[in-house]
C-alpha positions in Angstrom: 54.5 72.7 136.5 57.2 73.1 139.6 56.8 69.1 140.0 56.6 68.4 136.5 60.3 70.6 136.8 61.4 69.0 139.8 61.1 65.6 138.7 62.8 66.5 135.4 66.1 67.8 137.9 65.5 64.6 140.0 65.7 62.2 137.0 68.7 63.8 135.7 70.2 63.9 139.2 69.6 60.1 139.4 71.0 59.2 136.3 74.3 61.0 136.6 74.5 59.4 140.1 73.9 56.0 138.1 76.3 56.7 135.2 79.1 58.1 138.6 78.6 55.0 140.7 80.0 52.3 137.8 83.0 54.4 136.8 84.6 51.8 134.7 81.1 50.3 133.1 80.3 53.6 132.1 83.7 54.7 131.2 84.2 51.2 128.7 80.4 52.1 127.1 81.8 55.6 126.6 85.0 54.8 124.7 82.8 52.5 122.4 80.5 55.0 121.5 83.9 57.0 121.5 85.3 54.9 118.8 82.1 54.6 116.8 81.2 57.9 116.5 85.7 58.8 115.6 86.1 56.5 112.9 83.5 58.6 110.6 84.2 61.9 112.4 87.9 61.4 111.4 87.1 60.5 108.1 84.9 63.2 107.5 88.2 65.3 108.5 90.3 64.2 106.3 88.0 64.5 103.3 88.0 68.1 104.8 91.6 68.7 104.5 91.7 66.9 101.0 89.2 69.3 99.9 90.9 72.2 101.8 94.3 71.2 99.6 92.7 70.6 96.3 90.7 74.0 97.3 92.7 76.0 94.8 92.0 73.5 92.0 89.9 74.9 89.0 86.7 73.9 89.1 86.1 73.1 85.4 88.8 71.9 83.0 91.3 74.1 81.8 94.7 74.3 79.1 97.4 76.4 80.4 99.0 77.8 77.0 102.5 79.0 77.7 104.0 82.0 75.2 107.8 81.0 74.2 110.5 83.4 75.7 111.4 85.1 72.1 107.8 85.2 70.7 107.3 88.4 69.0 104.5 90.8 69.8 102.8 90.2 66.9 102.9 86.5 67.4 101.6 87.5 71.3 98.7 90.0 69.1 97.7 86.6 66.9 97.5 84.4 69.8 95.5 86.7 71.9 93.2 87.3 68.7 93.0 84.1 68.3 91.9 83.2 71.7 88.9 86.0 71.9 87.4 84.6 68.5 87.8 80.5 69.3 84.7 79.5 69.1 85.9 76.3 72.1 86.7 78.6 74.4 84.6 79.7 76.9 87.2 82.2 78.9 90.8 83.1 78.5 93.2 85.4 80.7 96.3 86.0 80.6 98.8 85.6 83.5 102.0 87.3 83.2 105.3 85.7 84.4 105.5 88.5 86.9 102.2 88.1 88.4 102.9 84.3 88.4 106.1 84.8 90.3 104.1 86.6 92.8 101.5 83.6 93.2 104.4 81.7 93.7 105.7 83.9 96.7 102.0 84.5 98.0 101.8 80.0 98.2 105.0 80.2 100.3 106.8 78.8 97.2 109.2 81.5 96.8 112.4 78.9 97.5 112.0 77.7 94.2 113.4 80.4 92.5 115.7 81.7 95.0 119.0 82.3 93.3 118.0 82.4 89.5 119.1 85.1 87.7 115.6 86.2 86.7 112.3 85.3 86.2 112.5 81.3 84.9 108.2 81.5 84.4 106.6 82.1 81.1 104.2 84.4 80.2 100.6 82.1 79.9 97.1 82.1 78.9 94.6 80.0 81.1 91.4 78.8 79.0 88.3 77.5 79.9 86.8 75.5 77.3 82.5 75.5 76.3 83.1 71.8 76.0 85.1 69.9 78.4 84.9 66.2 77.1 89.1 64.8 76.9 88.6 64.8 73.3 87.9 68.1 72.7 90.2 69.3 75.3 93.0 67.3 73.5 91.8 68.5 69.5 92.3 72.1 71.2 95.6 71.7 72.9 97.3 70.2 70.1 95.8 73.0 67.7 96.6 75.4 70.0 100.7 74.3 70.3 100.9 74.7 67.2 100.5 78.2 67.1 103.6 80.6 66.3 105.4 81.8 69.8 103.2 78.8 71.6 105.8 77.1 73.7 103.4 74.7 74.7 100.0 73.9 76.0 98.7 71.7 78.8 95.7 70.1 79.7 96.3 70.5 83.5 93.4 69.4 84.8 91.7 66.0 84.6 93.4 64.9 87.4 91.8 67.7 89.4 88.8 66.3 87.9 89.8 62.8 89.1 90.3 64.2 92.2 87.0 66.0 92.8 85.3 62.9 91.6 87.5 60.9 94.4 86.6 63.5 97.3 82.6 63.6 96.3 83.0 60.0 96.3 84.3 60.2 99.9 81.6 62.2 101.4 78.7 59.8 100.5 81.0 57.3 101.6 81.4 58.8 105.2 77.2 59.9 105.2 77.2 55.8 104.9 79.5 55.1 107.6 77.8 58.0 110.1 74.2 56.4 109.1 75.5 53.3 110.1 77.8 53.7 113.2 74.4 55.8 114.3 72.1 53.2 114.0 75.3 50.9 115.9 75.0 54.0 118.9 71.5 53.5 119.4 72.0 49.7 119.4 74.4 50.3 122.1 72.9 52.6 124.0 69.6 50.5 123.9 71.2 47.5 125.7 73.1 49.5 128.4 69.5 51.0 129.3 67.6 47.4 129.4 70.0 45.8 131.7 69.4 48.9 133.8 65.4 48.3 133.3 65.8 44.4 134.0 68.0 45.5 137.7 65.2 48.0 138.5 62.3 46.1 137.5 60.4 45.4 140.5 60.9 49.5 141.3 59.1 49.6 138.5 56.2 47.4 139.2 56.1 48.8 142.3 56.1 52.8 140.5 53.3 51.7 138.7 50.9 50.0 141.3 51.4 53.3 143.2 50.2 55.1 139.8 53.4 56.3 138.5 52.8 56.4 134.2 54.9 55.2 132.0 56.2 58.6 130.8 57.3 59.1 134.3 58.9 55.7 134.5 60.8 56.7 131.5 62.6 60.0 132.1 65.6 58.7 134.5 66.4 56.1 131.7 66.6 58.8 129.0 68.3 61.0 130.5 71.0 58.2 131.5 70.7 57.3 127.4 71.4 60.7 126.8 74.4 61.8 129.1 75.4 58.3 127.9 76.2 59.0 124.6 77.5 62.9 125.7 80.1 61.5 127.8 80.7 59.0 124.4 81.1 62.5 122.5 83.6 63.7 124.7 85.5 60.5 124.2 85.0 60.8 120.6 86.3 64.4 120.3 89.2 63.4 122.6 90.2 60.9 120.5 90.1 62.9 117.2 92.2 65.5 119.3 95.0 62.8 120.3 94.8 61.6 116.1 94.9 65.5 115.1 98.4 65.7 117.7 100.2 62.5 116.0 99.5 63.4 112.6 100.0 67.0 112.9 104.1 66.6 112.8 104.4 64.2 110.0 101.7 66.3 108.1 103.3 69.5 108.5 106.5 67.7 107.6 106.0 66.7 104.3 104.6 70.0 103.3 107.6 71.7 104.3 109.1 69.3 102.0 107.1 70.3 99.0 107.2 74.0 99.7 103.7 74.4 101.6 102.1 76.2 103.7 99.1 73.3 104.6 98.6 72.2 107.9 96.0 69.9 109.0 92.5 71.4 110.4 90.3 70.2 113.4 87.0 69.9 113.6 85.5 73.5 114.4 83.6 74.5 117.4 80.1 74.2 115.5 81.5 70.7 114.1 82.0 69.6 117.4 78.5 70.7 118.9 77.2 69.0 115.8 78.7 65.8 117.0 77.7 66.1 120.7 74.4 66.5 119.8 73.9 64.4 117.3 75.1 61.6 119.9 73.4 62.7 122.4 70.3 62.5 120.6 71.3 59.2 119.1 71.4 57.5 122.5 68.6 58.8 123.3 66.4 57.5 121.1 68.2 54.0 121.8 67.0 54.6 125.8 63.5 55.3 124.8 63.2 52.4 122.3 64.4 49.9 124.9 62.2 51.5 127.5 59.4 51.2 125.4 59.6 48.2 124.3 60.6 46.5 127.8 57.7 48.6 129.4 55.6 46.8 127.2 56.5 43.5 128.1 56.1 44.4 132.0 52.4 45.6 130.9 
């Protein structure tokens, strides 16, 4: 068992003196696996941040129905009746202009109404429907405007629809990318670790006529894979730092322009262990398939 350990420490030993001694060769091989493993890591952020904004989006369809200023309260007393016993509607509350105002304020958004007189928002019923297909979505609207002290009604949210569609359609899109930019690590760390098998081969034959195994022939090369694609992770995570730092200003710009409080988030600590790992293990398993297979060959 103590050897067993003690070759483990002198394997690892060796290959970080390996990966030190060619600084600029191992530095090159890390930004590559840098860049491959940041393009889908900074995609996988920004579908993150789209999701984050579109977070307060309703999840199903819904028509915003919006009481007219002067509407009596018996014209408030139908519509509400009229609501609870729709048999298209699923749900329906009702959102008073003062507790919309204070949405407003809670979002940051309380510049738009600075300096009005009083409270410009309506009074408004939010409905979820039983059925949300566009045609029955639009029959209901256009029934429901029609009501007496309806100001108007609004289907407000196919584009959120649109939108979720768009963002689900990203995430399989970046599970592609990663799948492929993985299989493009373990290409690349399998190269690296067979031009390091070809310049030590006759150390090898030499290991084995001595009786060394092939298992213990092995472990310096994957641990060099592996610390191989950590010090790629590194580069990775630094680059989606230096991306987070340029796009932060712009970012935090144009929300300021519309009145919001979103700024852009970075991968979390867990996210970025994920990542690490992941790599790691990645060039890993691109070490021990090239050290396989050339072992083979020597056989």
């Amino acid at each position: 068992m103590r050897s067993w350990l003690a070759h483990h420490v002198s394997s690892f030993a060796d290959a970080s003196r390996r990966l030190l001694r060619t600084p600029f060769a191992s530095g090159f091989t890390a930004l590559a696996i840098g860049v491959a493993i940041a393009l889908p890591a900074s995609m996988y952020l920004a579908i993150s941040n789209l999701n984050r904004l579109a977070g307060d989006l309703p999840a199903q369809p819904e028509i915003s129905l919006f009481i007219a200023e002067n509407a009596t309260q018996g014209e408030r007393d139908a519509i509400k009746q009229k609501l609870g016993a729709h048999p298209a509607i699923g749900r329906h509350h009702f959102i008073s202009s003062e507790a919309a105002l204070e949405r407003l304020k809670a979002k940051g958004l309380a510049d738009i109404t600075a300096g009005l007189e009083k409270n410009p928002l309506p009074d408004a019923w939010v409905l979820t429907l039983q059925q949300a297909s566009p045609g029955a979505m639009e029959t209901l609207r256009r029934e429901l405007a029609g009501l007496p002290g309806v100001e108007s009604a609004h289907a407000d949210s196919a584009w959120a629809e649109r939108l979720q569609a768009m963002l689900t359609l990203g995430r399989q899109i970046v599970l592609l990318l990663s799948a492929l930019f993985g299989l493009a690590l373990v290409a690349i760390a399998s190269n690296a670790i067979r031009a390091q098998i070809l310049a030590r081969r006759e150390e090898i034959e030499v290991s084995r006529l001595i009786g060394a195994t092939d298992r213990y022939i092995r472990r310096p090369f994957l641990y060099f894979g592996a610390l191989q694609g950590a010090t790629g992770a590194l580069a990775a995570l630094g680059i989606l730092v230096l991306l987070g730092l340029a796009m932060d200003g712009p970012v935090s710009r144009l929300a300021t322009l519309y009145g919001s409080p979103f700024r852009l988030a970075s991968l979390g600590a867990a996210e970025g262990v994920a990542v690490l790992g992941l790599a790691t293990l990645s060039s890993w398993l691109g070490a021990w398939l090239a050290v396989s297979r050339t072992l083979r060959k020597f056989g």
